[in-house]
C-alpha positions as CSV (number, residue, x, y, z in Angstrom):
1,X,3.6,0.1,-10.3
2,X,2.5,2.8,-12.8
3,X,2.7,6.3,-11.3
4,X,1.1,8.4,-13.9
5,X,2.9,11.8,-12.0
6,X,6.4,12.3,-13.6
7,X,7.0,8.7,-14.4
8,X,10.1,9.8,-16.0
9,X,11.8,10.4,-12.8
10,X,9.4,9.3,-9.5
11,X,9.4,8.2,-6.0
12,X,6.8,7.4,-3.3
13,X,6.1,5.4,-0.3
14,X,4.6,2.2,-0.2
15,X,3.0,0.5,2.6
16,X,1.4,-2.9,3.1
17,X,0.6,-4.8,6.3
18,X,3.8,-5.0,8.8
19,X,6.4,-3.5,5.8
20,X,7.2,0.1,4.3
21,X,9.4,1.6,1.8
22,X,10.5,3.9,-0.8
23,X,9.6,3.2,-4.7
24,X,11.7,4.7,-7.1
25,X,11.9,4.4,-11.1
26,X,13.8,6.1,-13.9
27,X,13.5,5.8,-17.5
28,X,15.2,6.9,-20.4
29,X,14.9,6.0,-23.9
30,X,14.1,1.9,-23.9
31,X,15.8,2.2,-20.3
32,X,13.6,1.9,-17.0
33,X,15.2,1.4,-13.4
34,X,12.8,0.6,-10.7
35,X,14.1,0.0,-7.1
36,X,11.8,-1.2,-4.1
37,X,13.9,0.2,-0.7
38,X,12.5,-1.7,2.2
39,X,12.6,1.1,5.5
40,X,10.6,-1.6,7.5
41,X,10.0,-5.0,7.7
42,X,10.3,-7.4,5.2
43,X,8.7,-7.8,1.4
44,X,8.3,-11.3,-0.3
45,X,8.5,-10.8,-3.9
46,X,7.5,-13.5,-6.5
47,X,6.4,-11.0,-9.1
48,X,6.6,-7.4,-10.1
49,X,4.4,-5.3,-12.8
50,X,5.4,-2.4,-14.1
51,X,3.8,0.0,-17.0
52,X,6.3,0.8,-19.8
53,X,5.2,1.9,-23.5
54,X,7.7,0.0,-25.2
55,X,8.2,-3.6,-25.4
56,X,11.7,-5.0,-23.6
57,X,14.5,-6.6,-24.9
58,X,15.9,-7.7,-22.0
59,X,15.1,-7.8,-17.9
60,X,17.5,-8.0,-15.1
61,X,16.5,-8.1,-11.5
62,X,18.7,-7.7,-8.3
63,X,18.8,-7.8,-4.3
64,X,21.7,-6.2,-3.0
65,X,24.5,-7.1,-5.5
66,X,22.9,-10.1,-6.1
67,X,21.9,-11.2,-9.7
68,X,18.1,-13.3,-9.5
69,X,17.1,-15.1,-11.7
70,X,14.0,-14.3,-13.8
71,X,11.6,-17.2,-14.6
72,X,9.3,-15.3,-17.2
73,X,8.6,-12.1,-18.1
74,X,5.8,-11.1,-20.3
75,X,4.3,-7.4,-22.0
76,X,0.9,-6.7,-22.5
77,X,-1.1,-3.5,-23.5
78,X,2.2,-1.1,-21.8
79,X,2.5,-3.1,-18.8
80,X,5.7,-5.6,-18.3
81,X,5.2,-8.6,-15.8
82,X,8.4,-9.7,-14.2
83,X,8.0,-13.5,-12.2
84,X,11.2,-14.5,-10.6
85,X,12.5,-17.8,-10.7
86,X,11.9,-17.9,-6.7
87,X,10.4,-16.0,-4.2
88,X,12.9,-13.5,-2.9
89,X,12.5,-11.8,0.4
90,X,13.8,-8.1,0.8
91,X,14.9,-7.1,4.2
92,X,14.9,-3.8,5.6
93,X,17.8,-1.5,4.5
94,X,17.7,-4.1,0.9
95,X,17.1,-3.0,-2.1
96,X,15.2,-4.8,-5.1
97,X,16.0,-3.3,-8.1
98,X,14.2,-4.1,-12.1
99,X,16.2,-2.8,-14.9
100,X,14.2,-3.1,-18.1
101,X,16.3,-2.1,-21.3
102,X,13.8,-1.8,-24.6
């Protein structure tokens, strides 16, 4: 994800095939919050990219109040490329949530 329309403070809709949700991300500072809310369906999730313009210190990702582990994550010309440990799958009403803190 990289909306380019107040990135600062955004949300949209996503759809794919069968599933349907809300992105949202935040940032502030080195901070950036970005939360997939699945409405419909389900979303496997073995990897997330998101554009930032700083480089991270350190990257945290939940489901729910759950803690996942992060295998890798790696930044490359302003985008940062989270790959999880494991395949998670987000149900509907779950959350996924990225916290990035640079």
């Amino acid at each position: 994800f990289a909306p380019r329309i107040s990135p600062d403070r955004f949300a949209a809709a996503f759809t794919a095939a069968e599933r349907a949700g809300l992105y949202r991300q935040e940032r502030h500072g080195g901070h950036l919050a970005a939360t997939l809310d699945v409405r419909y369906g389900r979303l496997r999730v073995a990897s997330v990219a998101l554009a930032s313009a700083r480089r991270p210190r350190n990257v945290t990702v939940r489901l729910g109040n759950r803690t996942r582990p992060v295998r890798d994550w790696s930044y490359r010309d302003g985008r940062i490329l989270v790959t999880l440990a494991a395949e998670v799958v987000v149900g509907r009403g779950e959350a996924l949530r990225v916290t990035v803190n640079g």
